[in-house]
N, C-alpha and C positions, 0 to 999 in steps of 0.2 A: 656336283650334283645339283640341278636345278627345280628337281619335281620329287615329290613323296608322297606316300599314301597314308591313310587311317585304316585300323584292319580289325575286326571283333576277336579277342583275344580267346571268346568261347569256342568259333567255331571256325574259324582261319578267315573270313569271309572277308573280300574286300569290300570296304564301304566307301571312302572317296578317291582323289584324287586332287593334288593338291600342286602350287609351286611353288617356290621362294618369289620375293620378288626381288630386285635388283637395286646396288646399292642408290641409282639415281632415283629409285621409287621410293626409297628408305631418305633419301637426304630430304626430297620434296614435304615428305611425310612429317620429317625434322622441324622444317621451317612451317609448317602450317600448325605445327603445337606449339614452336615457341613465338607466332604471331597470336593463339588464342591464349597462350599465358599471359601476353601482357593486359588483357580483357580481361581474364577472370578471376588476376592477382587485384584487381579494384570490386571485386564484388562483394557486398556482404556477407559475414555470418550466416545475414536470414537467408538471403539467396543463395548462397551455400546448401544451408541448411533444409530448405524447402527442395532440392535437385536431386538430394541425398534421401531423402523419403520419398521422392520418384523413383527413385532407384530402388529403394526396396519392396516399394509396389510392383515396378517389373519385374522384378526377381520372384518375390510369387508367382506373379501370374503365368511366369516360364518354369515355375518350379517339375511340373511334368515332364515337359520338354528336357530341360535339362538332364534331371536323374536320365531320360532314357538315351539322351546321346552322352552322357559318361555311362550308362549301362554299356553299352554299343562298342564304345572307342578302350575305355580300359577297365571294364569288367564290374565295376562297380554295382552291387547291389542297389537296388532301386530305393528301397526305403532309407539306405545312406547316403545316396545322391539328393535326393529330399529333403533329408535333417541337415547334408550341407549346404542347400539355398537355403534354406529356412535360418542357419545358424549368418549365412552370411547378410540377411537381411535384416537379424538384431542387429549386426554390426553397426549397420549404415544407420542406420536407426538411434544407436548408442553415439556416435560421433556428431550425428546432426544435432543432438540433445546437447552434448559435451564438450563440441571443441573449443567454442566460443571461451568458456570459462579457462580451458588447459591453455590457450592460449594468449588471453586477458596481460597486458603489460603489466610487469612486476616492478614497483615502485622499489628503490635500493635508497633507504635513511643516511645510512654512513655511507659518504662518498666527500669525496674533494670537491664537489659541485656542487651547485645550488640546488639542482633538480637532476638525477640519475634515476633512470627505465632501463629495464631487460623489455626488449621488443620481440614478437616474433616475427617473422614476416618467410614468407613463401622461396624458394629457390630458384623452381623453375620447370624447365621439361627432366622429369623423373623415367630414366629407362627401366624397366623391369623385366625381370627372367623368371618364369615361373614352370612350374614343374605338371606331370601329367596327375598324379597320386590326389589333390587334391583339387582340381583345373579351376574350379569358380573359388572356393574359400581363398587359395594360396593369394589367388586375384586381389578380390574384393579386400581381404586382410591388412593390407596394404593399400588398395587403392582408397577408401573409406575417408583413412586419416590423412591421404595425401590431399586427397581434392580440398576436402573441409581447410588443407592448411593453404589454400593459393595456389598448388600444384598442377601440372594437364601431365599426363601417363604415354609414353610408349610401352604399346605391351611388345614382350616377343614371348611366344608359350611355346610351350613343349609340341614333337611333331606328333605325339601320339593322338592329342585331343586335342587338335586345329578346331573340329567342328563346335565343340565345348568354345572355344577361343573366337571364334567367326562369331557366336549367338551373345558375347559377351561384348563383341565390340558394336554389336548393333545397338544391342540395349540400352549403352552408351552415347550412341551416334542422335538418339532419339528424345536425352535426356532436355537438353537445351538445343534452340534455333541459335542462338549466338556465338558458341565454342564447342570444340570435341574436346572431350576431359580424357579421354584413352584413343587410342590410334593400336590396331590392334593390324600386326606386321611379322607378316610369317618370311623371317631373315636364316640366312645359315649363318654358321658362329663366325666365318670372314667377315660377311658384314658387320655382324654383332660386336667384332672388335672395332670394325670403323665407326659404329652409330654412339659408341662408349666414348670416342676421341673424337666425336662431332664437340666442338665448341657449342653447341646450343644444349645439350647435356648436361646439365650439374649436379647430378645423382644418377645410384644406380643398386638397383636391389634385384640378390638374387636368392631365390631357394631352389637346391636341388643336393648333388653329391660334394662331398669334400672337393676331389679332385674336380670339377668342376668350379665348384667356390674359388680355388688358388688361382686357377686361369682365369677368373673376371677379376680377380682382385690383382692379377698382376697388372692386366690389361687396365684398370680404375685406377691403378698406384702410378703407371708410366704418363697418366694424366691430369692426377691429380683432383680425382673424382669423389666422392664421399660417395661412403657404401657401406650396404648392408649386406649379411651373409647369412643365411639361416639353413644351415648344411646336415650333414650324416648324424645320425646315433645309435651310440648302444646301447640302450637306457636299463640300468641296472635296477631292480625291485627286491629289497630286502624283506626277508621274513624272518623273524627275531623268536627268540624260543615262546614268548610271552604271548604270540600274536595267533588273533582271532583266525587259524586255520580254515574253517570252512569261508570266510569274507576273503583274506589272502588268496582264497585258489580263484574265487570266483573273478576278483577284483584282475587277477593278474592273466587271466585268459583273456579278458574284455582287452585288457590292453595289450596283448600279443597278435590277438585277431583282427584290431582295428582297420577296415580296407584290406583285409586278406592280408592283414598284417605287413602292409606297402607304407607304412607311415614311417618320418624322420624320429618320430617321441612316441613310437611303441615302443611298450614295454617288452626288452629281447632277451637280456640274463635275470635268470631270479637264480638270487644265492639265498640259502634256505640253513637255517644254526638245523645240525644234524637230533637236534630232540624233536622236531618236530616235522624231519623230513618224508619219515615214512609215508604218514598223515598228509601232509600236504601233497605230496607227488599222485597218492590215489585220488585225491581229490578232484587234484589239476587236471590228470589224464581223463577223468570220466566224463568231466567240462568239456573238454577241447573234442572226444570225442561228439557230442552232441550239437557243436557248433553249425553254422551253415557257411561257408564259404564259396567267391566270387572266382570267376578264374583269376592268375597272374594278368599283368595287363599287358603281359607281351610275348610270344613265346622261348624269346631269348633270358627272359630272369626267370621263364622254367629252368633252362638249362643251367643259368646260374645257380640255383638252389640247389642241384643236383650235385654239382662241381664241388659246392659249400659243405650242400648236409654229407659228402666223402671227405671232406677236411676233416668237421666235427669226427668222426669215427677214426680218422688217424691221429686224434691228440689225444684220444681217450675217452670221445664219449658212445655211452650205449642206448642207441634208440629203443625206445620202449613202445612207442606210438610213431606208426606213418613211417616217413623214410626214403616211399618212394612214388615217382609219379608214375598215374593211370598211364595205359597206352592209347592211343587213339589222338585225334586232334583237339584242337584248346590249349590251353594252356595254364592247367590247374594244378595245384600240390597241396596233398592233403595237409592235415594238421598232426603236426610232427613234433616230439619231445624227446628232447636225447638228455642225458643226466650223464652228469662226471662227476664220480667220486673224489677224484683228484683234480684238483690244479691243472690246466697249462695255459702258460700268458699270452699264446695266440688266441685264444678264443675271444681273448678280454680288444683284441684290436679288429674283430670280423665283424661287419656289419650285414646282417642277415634280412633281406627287403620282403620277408615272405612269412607263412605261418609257422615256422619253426621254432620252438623255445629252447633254448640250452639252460639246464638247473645245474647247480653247482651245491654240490653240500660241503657247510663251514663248521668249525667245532665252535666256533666263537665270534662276539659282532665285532672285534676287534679284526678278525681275518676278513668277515663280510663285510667290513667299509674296505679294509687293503685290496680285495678283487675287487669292489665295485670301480674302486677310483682307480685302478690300474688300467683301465683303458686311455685310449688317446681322447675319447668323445668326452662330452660333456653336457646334453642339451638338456632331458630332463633324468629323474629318479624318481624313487618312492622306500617309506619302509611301513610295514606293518607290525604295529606294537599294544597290547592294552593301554600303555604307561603313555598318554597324550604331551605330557609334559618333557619325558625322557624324547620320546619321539622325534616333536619339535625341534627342541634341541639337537638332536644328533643330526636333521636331515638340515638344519641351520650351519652349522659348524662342520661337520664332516663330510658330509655327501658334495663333490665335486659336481657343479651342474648348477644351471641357468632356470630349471624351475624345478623345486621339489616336493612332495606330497607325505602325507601320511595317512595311511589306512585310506586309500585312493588310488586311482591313476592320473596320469599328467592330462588334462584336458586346455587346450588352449582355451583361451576365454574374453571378448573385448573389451572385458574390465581391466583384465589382466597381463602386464607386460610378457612378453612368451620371444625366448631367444637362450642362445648357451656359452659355452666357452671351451675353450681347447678348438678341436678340432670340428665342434659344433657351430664351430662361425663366432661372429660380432655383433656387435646393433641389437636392436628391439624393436619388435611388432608389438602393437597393440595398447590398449592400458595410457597414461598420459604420457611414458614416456615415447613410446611407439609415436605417436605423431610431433615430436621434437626432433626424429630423426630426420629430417626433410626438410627442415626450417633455418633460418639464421637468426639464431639467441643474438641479438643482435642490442649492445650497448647504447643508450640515446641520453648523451648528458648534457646539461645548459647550465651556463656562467652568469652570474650577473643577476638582477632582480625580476624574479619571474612574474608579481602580482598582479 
């Protein structure tokens, strides 16, 4: 398949036309990032730093444009397309401030040497895979800390928001006269295996599904590639007997709904201690009824949800809310709550990409940590408790998972390292550690008298 389209997920409507391009246009593409890497692995901090608040200058100024061509491509309310340039140009923002210092050489006292440094220094051409759910954040999230660290970007995006992916590579193309920092390269996954095994390559970062994550990481591992994986969840949200009921319901629909509920660290099981379920389920419901929702961003994960929310009903859960989709074209599904009395361990391994919440009522938090962590995922959590102390604690020590909250939802955050474990992937975005992932901690020790 050489050609594909972008299609409005509201109203079936084709809107471009598009093609791959060919691996000898992806190899050229190779060699002209790893010629401007070696140019702008010698540039300053400041000029780093000063290229990266250009960038979040254009990012504003396209921030209309944007929201409406992810409006357009996968459904995305407008005001959320907004708050995601906007969120992506603190980023750039924060790293142009920051990197300098995260990555300042680390002087090492005890050593067998006269003089020992941890150095950082740059890798190289960074490939990256990026998903349609969140098309500039997933980007920018990653590219930010890459460039700041020495890095230049192969993008390859997702086929849904090419157009998203074309206005992001401009932006880029525009930043500096002397290198392209991103090269932005609509490849099929053939290629994409070979652009992985190109020797000018020495990273490679992907977010999207599990199954998807194991195929670049095999294809990374048969080369020996460093990589990051920022994959599937099923992020579990405890509500503890003790817990502020009306904040729980409010707090846990925000995170069910996020992007029509198409996020990796939406919140998707809430296990609820049964003294306080009644309470909280009417809560939930009257919430989610009042919501506004975006279509799906394709009409194939309607059908998916459809397929899912018939699973849910044969392990035991009873919808209370929604259920099922409108008739007509689009590709929407309303906001759906199904509650299981009982237990079953499939539910704990379904990952649900849509506004659907499955509740689960527990006699006790001992059983609501055992379903939370009996799933495969891992990326984020939450619980809601009065007891701040007890809280902490529990979501410290027991909650399985890579970032976790209390009386909150999971918000990714540039301060903040954002990544999971199990089947949530590897690595880390964001935060100091997030721009170490791209670098070489690289040893630099001297014998003899340094003065």
């Amino acid at each position: 398949m050489s050609a594909f389209s972008t299609v409005n997920p509201a109203t079936g409507e084709l809107l471009k036309n598009y093609r791959y391009v060919s691996w000898e246009e992806a190899e050229l593409a190779l060699r002209s990032a790893h010629h401007d890497f070696q140019i702008w692995r010698q540039t300053s901090y400041q000029e780093r730093s000063q290229i990266l608040h250009h960038l979040a200058r254009a990012l504003r100024e396209h921030k209309a444009e944007f929201a409406q061509l992810m409006n357009q491509e996968m459904g995305k309310l407008l005001s959320e397309g907004k708050a995601e340039v906007e969120k992506c140009a603190v980023t750039c923002e924060y790293y142009a401030k920051e990197a300098q210092g995260m990555l300042r050489n680390q002087e090492v006292t005890s050593s067998p040497y006269t003089l020992a440094e941890v150095s950082f220094q740059p890798l190289g051409v960074i490939f990256s895979i990026m998903p349609w759910n969140f098309p500039l954040w997933q980007t920018i999230r990653f590219a930010a800390p890459a460039v700041m660290a020495g890095n230049v970007i192969i993008l390859k995006h997702a086929d849904l928001t090419a157009g998203t992916a074309e206005l992001i590579g401009k932006i880029f193309s525009s930043l500096t006269s002397k290198v392209r920092l991103l090269r932005n390269v609509h490849v099929s996954h053939e290629v994409a295996a070979q652009i992985i095994a190109d020797p000018h390559v020495q990273g490679v970062t992907f977010t999207g599904s599990s199954r998807g994550g194991r195929a670049v990481a095999m294809e990374a591992a048969k080369h020996l590639k460093k990589i990051v994986l920022e994959l599937g969840g099923s992020d579990a949200y405890l509500v503890l007997s003790d817990a502020d009921v009306e904040l729980a319901a409010k707090t846990c629909v925000r995170a069910r709904l996020v992007n029509a509920g198409q996020s990796c660290v939406a919140g998707k099981r809430f296990i609820v201690h049964q003294d306080v379920s009644k309470d909280f389920i009417a809560k939930y419901v009257q919430e989610m009824q009042g919501a506004e929702l975006a279509p799906l961003a394709h009409k194939r994960f309607q059908d998916q949800i459809i397929e899912q929310v018939e699973k849910l009903k044969s392990w035991g859960g009873k919808v209370i809310l929604g259920g099922s989709a409108p008739q007509g074209g689009g590709s929407f599904y309303p906001a759906t709550v199904v509650v299981f009395e009982k237990n079953h361990p499939d539910v704990h391994r379904e990952e649900v990409f849509g506004p659907v919440a499955s509740i689960f009522i527990v006699k006790s938090t001992e059983e609501a940590f055992e379903l939370a962590n009996s799933s495969p995922y891992g990326l984020g959590g939450a619980i809601f408790t009065k007891d701040l102390k007890k809280g902490k604690e529990l979501v410290e020590k027991e909650l399985q998972a890579g970032f976790v909250v209390v009386n909150d939802q999971v918000k990714s955050d540039p301060h903040l390292p954002f990544g999971g474990i199990k089947e949530s992937g590897y690595g880390r975005e964001l935060g100091h550690f997030g721009i170490l992932e791209f670098v070489n901690i690289k040893t630099v020790a001297v014998a003899g008298d340094v003065s």
